[in-house]
FIPA-533118 format. One line per field, with one value per residue (C-alpha): residue number from 1; residue in one letter; chain; x, y, z. Coordinates in Angstrom, 2 decimals. Each point is the difference from the previous one (the first is absolute). Layout:
nr c(NUM,...)
rest c(A,...)
kette c(A,...)
u c(X,...)
v c(Y,...)
w c(Z,...)
This chain:
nr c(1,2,3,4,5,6,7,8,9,10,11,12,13,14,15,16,17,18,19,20,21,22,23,24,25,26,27,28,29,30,31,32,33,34,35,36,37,38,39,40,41,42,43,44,45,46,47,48,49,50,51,52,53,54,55,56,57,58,59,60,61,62,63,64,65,66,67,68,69,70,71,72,73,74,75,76,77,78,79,80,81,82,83,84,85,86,87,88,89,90,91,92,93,94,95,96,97,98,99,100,101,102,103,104,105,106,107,108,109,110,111,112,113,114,115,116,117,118,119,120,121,122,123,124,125,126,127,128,129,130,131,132,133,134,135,136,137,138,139,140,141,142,143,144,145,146,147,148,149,150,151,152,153,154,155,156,157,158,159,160,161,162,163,164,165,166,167,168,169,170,171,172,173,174,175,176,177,178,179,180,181,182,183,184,185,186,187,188,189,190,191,192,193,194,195,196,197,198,199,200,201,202,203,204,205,206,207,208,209,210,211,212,213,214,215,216,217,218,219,220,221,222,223,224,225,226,227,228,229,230,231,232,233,234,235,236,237,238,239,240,241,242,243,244,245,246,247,248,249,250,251,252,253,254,255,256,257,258,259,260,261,262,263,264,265,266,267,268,269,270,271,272,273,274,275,276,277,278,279,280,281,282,283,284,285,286,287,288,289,290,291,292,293,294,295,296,297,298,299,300,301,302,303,304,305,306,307,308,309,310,311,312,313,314,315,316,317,318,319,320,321,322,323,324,325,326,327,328,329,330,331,332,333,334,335,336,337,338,339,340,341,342,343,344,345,346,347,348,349,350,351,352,353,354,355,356,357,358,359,360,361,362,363,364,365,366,367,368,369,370,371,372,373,374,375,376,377,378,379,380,381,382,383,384,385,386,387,388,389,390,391,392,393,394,395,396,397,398,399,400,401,402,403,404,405,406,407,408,409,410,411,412,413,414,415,416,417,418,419,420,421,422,423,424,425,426,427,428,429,430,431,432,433,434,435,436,437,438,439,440,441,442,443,444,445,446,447)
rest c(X,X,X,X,X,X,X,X,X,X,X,X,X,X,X,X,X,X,X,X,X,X,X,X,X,X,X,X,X,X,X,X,X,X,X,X,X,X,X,X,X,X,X,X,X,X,X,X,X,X,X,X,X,X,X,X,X,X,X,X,X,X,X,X,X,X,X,X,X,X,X,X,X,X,X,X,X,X,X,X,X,X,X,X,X,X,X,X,X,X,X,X,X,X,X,X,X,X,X,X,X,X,X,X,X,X,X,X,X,X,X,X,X,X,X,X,X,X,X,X,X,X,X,X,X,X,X,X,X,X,X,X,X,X,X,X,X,X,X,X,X,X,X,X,X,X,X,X,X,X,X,X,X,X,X,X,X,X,X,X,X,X,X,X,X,X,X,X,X,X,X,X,X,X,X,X,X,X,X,X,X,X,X,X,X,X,X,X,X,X,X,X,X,X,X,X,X,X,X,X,X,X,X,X,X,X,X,X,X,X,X,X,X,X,X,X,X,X,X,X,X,X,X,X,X,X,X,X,X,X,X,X,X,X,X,X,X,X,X,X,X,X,X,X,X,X,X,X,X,X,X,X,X,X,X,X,X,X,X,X,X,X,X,X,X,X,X,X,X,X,X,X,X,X,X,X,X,X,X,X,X,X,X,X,X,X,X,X,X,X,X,X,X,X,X,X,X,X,X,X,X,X,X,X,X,X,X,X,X,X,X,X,X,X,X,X,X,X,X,X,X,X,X,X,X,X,X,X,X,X,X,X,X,X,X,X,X,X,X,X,X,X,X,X,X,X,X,X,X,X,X,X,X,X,X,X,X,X,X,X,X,X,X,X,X,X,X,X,X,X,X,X,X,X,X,X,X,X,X,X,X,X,X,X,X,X,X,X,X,X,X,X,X,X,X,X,X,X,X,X,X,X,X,X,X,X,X,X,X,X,X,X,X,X,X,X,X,X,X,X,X,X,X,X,X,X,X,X,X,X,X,X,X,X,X,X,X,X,X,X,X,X,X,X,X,X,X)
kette c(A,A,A,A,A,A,A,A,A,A,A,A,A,A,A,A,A,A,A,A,A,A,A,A,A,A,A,A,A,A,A,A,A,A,A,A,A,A,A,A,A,A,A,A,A,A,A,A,A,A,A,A,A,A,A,A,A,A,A,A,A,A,A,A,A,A,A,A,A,A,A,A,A,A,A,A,A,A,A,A,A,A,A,A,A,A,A,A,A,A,A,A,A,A,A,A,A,A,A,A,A,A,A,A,A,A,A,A,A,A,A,A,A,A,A,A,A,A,A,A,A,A,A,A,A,A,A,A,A,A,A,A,A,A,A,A,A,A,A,A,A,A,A,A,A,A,A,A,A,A,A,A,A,A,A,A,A,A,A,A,A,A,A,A,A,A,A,A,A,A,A,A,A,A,A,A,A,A,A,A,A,A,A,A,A,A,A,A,A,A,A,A,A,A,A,A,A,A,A,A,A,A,A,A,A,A,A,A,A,A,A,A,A,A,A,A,A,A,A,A,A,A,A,A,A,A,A,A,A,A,A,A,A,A,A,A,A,A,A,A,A,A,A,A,A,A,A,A,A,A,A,A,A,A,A,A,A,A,A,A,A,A,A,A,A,A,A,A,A,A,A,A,A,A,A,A,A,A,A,A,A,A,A,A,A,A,A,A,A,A,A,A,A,A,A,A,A,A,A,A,A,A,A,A,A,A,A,A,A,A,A,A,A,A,A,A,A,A,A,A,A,A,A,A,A,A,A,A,A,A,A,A,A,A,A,A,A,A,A,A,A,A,A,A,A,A,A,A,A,A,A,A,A,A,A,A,A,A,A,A,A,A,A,A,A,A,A,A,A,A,A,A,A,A,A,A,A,A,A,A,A,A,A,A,A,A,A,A,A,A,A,A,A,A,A,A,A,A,A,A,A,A,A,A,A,A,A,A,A,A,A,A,A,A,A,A,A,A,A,A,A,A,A,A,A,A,A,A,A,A,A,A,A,A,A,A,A,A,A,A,A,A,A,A,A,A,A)
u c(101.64,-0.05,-1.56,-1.66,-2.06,-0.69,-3.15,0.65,3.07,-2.24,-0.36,3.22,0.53,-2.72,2.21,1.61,-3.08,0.31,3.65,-0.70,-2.84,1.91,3.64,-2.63,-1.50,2.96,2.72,-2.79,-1.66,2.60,1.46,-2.97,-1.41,3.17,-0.65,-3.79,-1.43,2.75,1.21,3.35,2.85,1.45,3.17,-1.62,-1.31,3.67,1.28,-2.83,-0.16,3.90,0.40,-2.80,1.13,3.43,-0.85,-2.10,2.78,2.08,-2.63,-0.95,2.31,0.25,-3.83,1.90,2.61,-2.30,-2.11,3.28,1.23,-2.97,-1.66,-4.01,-3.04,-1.21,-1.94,3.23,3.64,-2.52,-3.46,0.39,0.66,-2.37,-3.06,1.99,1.32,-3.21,-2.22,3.29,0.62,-3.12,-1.15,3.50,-1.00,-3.04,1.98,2.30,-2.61,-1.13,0.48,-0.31,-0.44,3.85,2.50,2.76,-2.05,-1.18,3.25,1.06,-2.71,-0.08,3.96,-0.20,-3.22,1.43,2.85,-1.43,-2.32,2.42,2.32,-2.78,-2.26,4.05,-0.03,-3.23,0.47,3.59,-1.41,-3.45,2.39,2.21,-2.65,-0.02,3.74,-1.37,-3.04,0.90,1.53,0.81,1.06,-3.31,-1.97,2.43,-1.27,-3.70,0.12,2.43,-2.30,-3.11,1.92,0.71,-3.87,-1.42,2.82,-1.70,-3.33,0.74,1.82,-3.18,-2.95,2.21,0.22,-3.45,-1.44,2.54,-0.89,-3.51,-0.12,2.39,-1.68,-3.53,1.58,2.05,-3.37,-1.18,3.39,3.50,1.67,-2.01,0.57,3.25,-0.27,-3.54,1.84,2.54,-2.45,-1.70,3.76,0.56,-2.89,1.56,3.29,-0.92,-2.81,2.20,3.07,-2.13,-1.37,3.64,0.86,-3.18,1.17,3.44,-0.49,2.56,2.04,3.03,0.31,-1.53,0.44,3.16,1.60,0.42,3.03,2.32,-0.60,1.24,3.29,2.31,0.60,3.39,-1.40,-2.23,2.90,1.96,-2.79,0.15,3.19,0.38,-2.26,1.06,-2.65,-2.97,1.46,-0.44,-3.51,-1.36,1.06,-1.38,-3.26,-0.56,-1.17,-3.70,0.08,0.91,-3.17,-1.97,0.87,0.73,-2.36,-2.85,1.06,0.84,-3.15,-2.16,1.83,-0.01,-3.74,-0.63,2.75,0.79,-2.59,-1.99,-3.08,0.00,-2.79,2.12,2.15,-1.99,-0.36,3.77,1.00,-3.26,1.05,3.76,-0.85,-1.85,2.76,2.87,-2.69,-0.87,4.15,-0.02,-2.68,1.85,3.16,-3.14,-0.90,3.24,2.21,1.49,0.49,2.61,3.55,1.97,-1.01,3.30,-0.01,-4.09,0.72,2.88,-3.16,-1.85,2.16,1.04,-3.76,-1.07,2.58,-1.38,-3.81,0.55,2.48,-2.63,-2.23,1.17,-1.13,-3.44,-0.26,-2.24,-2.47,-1.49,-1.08,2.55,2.30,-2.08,-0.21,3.50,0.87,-2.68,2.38,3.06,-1.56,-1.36,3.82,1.02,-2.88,2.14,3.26,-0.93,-0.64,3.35,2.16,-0.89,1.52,3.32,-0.36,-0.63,2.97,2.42,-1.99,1.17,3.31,0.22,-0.39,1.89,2.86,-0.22,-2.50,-1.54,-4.17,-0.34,-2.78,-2.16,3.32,0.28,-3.46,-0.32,2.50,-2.61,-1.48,2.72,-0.83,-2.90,1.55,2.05,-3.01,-1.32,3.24,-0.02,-3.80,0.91,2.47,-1.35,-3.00,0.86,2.97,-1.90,-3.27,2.44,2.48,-3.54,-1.21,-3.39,-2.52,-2.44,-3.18,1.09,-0.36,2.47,2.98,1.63,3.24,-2.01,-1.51,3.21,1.73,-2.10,-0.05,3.90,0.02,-2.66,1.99,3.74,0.80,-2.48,1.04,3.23,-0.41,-0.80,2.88,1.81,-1.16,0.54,3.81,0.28,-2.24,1.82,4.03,-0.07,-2.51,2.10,-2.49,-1.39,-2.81,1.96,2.44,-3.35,-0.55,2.76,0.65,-3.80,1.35,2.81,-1.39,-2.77,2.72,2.11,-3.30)
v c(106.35,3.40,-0.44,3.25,-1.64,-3.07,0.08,-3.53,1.26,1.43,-3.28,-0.37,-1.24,-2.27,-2.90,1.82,-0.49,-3.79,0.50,2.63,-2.67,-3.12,1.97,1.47,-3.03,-2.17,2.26,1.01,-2.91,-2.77,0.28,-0.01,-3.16,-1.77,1.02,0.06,-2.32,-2.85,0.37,-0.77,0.69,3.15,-1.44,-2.04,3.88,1.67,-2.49,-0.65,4.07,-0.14,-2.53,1.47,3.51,-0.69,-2.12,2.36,2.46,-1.74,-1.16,3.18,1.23,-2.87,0.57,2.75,-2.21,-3.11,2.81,1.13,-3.65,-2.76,0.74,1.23,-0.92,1.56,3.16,1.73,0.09,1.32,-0.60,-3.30,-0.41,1.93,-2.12,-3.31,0.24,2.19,-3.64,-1.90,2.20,0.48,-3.83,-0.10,3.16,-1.54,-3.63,2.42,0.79,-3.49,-1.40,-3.82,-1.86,-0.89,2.99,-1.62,-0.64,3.98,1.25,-1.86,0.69,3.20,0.93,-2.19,1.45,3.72,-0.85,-0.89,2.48,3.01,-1.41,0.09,3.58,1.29,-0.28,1.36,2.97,0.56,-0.43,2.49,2.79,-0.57,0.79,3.93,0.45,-1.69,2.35,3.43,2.23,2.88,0.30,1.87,-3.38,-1.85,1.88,-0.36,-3.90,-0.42,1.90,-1.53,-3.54,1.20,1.57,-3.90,-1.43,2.52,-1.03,-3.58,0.43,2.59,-2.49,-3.30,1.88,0.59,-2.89,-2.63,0.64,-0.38,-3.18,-1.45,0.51,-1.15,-3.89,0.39,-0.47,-2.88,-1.54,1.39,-1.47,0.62,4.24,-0.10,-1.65,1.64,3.20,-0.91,-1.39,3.38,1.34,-2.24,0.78,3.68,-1.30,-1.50,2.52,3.01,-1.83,-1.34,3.68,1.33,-2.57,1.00,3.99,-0.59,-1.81,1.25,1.63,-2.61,-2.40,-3.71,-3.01,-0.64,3.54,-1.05,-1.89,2.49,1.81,-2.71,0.52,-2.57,-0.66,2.05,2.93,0.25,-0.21,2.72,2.42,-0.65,-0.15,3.39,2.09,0.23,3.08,-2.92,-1.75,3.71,0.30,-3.12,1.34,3.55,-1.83,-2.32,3.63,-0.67,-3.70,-0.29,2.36,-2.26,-3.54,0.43,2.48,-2.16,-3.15,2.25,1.38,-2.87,-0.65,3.35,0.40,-3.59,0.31,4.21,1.32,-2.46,0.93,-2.22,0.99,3.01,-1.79,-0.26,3.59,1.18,-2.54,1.50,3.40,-0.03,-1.57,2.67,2.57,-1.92,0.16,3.31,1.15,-2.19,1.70,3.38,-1.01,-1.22,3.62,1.95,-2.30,1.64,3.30,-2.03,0.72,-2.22,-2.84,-0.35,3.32,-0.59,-3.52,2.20,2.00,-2.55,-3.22,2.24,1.04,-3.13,-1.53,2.88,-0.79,-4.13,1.12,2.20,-3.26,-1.08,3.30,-0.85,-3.76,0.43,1.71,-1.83,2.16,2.64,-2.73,-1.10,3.96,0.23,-3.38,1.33,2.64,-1.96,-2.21,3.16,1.45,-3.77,-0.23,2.97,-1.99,-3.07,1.16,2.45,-3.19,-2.33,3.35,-0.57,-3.86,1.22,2.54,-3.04,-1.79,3.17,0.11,-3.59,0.23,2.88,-2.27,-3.06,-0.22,-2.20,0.34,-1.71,1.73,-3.46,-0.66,3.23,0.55,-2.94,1.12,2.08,-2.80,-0.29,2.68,-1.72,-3.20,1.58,1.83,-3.68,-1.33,2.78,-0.46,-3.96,0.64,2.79,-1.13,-3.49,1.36,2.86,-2.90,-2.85,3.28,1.47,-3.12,-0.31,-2.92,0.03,1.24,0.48,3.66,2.40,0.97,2.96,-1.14,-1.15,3.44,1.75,-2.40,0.11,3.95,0.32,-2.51,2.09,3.66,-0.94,-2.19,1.35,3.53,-0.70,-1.40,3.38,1.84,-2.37,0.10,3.97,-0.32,-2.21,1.80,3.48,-1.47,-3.32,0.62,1.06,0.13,3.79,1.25,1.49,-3.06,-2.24,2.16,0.46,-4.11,-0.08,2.27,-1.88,-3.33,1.75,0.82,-3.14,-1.86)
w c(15.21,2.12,3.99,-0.89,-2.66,1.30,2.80,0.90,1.83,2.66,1.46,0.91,3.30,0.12,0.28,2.57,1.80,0.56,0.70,2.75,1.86,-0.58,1.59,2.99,0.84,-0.40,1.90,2.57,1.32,-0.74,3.48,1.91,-2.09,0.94,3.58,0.61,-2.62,-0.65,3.45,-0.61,2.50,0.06,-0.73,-3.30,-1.14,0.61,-2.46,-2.64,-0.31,-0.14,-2.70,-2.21,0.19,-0.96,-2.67,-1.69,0.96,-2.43,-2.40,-0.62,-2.43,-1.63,-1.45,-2.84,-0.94,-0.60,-2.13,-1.65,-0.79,-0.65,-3.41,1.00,-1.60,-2.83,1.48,0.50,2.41,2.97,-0.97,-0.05,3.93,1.13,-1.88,1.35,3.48,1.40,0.34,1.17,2.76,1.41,0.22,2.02,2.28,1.35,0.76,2.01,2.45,0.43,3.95,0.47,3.02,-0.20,0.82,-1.75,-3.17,0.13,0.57,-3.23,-1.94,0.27,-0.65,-2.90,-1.41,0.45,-1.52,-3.28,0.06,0.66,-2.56,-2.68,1.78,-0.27,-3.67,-1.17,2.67,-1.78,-3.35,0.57,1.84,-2.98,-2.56,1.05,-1.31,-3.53,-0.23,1.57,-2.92,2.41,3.86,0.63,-1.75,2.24,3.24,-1.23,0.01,2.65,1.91,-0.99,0.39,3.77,0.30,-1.25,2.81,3.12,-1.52,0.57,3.65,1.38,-1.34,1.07,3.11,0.61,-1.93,1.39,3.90,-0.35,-1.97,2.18,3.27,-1.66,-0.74,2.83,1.64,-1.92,-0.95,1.26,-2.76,-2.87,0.73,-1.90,-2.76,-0.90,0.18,-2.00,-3.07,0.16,-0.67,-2.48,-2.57,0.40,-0.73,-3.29,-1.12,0.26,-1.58,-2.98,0.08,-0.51,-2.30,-2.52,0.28,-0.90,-2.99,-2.69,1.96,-0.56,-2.32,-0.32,-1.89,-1.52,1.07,3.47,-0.49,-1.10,3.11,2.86,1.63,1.29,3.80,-0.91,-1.21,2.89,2.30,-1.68,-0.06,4.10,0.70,-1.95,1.88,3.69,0.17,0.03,3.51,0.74,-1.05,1.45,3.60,-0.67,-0.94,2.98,1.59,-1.41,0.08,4.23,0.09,-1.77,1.15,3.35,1.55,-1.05,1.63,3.25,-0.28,0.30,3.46,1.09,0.04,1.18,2.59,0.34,-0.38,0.86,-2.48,-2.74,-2.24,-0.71,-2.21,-3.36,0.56,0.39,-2.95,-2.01,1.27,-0.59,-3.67,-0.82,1.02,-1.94,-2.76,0.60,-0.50,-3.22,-1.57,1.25,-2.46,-2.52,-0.21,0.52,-0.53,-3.33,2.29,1.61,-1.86,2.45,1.65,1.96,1.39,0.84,1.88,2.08,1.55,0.75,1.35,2.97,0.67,0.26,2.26,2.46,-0.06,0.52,2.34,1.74,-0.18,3.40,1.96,-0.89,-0.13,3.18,-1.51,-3.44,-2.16,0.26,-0.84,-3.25,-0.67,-0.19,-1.69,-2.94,-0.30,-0.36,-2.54,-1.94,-0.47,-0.63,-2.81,-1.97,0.32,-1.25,-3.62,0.25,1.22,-3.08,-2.13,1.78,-1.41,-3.58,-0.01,0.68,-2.72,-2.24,1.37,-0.68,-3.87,-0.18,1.57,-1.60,-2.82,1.65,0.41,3.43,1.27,1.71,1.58,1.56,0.73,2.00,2.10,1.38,1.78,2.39,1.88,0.58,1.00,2.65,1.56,-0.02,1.39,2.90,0.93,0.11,2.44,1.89,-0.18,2.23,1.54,1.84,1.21,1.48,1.71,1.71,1.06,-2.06,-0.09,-2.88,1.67,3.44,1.51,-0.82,2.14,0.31,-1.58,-2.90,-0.51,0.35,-2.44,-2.44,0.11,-0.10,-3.10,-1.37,0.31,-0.30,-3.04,-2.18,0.54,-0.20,-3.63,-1.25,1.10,-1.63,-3.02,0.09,0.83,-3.52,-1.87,1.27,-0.11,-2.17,-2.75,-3.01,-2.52,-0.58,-2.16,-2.24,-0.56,-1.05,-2.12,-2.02,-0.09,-1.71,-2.33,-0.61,-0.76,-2.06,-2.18,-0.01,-1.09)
């Protein structure tokens, strides 16, 4: 079946839209619940962060290999997940947010809760990312959906940003601890409408039934399509460039307008504004995206751009909106990358075959989740490192160490990140365009 003639494609991405408002709202506001709502101790919120962040650290790649292993149901190898786990996980979400009377009981509840709910969100986000390699025919029908998968994500992040906010602070007026959870049902009818949407639109795209089975690999194979390609370690740390922009800065946003800035109504409008710029660059690769030859050499213009501008973040941290101006920016250049950083994921899935033989494309591809799990696992320590250093007391006045904290682990790290990711893009990153190539070529004819 050919994207071009197939209309349905065009709503691809809408799942994307549920994963974009459940990752916001979860990764932005899960510190400050801990802090402001369930009131635990700071100390309590270092470690519940900790332990959660590194679990789904290592959970995360896991979600392929249960894919590539356990036989599915009989809507297909991917399908099946996303029409399963969607309902799981978002039941789990909103227990997440719940804050008892008891600290100790909250603290518990909510690691376990996240826990199950990241293992099972883990697998359906592996399996509908997954889905492009199965249906693009071409690398330009590769960049379309990729891109359209990454326009459905900025969707989700700019309306959970603006949505989120205000329907927090109207039950935070009625009931504190009802603001959570309410916003995180609202995510979860997303969640499973735009994963049952992608599940109708792919329909015959892989096979169902009794076809499935030949297409499972052993825990083995799995391993020795990993072990094999050293050039996917590589990728994972050239694509924690986007992910640090998009995990962190949120949750340091919310305390640098409460506490910074001191103004915050602005935030629904940086997180709607700065959504709608990493949208905005999406759409740009949407529309030109098959005028790009190289994504390698395109990511080497812009990783070292925006290390400047969130670097350029702290000159203007006194003055608001010159600081959301320029963060707008940052997230438009980071909207382009996102789509051109899931290619490098899909060349190793290339090289892979080519290697082996071996088809282990949802073990691969959910090794782009990690990237997201260390963002996660720096904002968890950052995040709680940076409050207890500066002194801070949940609503208490701001000091000026607090402000200049927060600003320094605003600016540093996550500017940082992106040179990084240009020195192993630019001196580690073997693969070439040309070299892709000529592997597809090669398997073509070997098949």
């Amino acid at each position: 079946m050919a994207y071009s003639s197939d209309k349905k494609l065009r709503f691809w991405g809408v799942a994307d839209i549920g994963e974009g408002f459940v990752g916001t709202v979860t990764n932005t506001f899960y510190a400050i619940f801990l802090t402001d709502i369930a009131r635990l101790p700071l100390e309590w919120v270092s470690i519940v962060m900790l332990i959660t962040s590194w679990y789904d650290f290592f959970i995360a790649p896991a979600a392929g290999s249960i894919m590539s292993t356990i036989r599915p149901l009989k809507w297909g190898r991917l399908r099946s997940w996303m029409l399963v786990c969607p309902p799981i996980a978002a039941f789990l979400f909103i227990v997440h947010f719940v804050a008892f009377p008891s600290p100790a009981i909250t603290a518990v509840t909510t690691t376990v809760s996240f826990m199950l709910a990241r293992l099972i969100y883990n697998i359906s986000w592996t399996a509908n990312l997954s889905m492009i390699g199965v249906i693009a025919r071409s690398p330009e029908q590769r960049a379309k959906l990729t891109s359209q998968r990454m326009a459905g994500f900025n969707i989700g992040k700019l309306s959970s940003g603006y949505i989120a906010p205000i329907v927090a602070a109207y039950f935070l007026n009625i009931n504190e601890k009802l603001a959570y959870p309410v916003v995180m049902l609202l995510a979860g009818i997303l969640l499973i409408a735009g994963h049952f949407t992608h599940f109708n639109i792919s329909k015959g795209y892989e096979k169902e039934g009794s076809a499935i089975e030949s297409e499972t690999l052993s825990l083995r194979e799995i391993l020795i399509s990993l072990i094999k390609n050293p050039q996917l370690l590589v990728t994972v740390l050239i694509d924690l460039t986007s992910n640090m922009g998009s995990f962190l800065l949120p949750s340091l946003a919310v305390y640098y307008y409460n506490y910074v800035a001191e103004m915050p109504t602005l935030l629904s409008l940086h997180l709607l504004l700065t959504g709608i710029g990493g949208l905005c660059g999406t759409l740009l690769i949407r529309a030109f995206g098959d005028k790009i030859r190289d994504h390698k050499k395109a990511l080497l213009i812009a990783y070292p751009t925006i290390a400047v501008l969130l670097f350029c973040c702290r000159f203007v941290a006194d003055q608001p909106y010159l600081f959301l101006a320029v963060n707008v920016l940052a997230q438009l250049i980071t909207g382009t990358n996102q789509p051109l950083e899931l290619g490098l994921y899909m060349d190793n899935v290339i090289y892979n075959q080519w290697k082996t033989g071996i088809n282990a494309d949802s073990a691969i591809m959910g090794m782009a989740n990690l990237p997201v799990k260390l963002a996660i696992i720096c904002r968890s320590i950052i995040v709680p490192y940076v409050l207890m250093k500066s002194g801070y007391v949940a609503g208490a006045d701001p000091t000026p160490a607090l402000k200049h904290a927060l600003i320094n682990a605003y600016t540093i790290i996550p500017a940082l990140i992106p040179l990084m990711g240009f020195i192993l893009l630019r001196f580690f990153y073997k693969f070439s365009k040309e070299d892709i190539e000529r592997m597809k070529q090669e398997i073509a004819a070997s098949q």
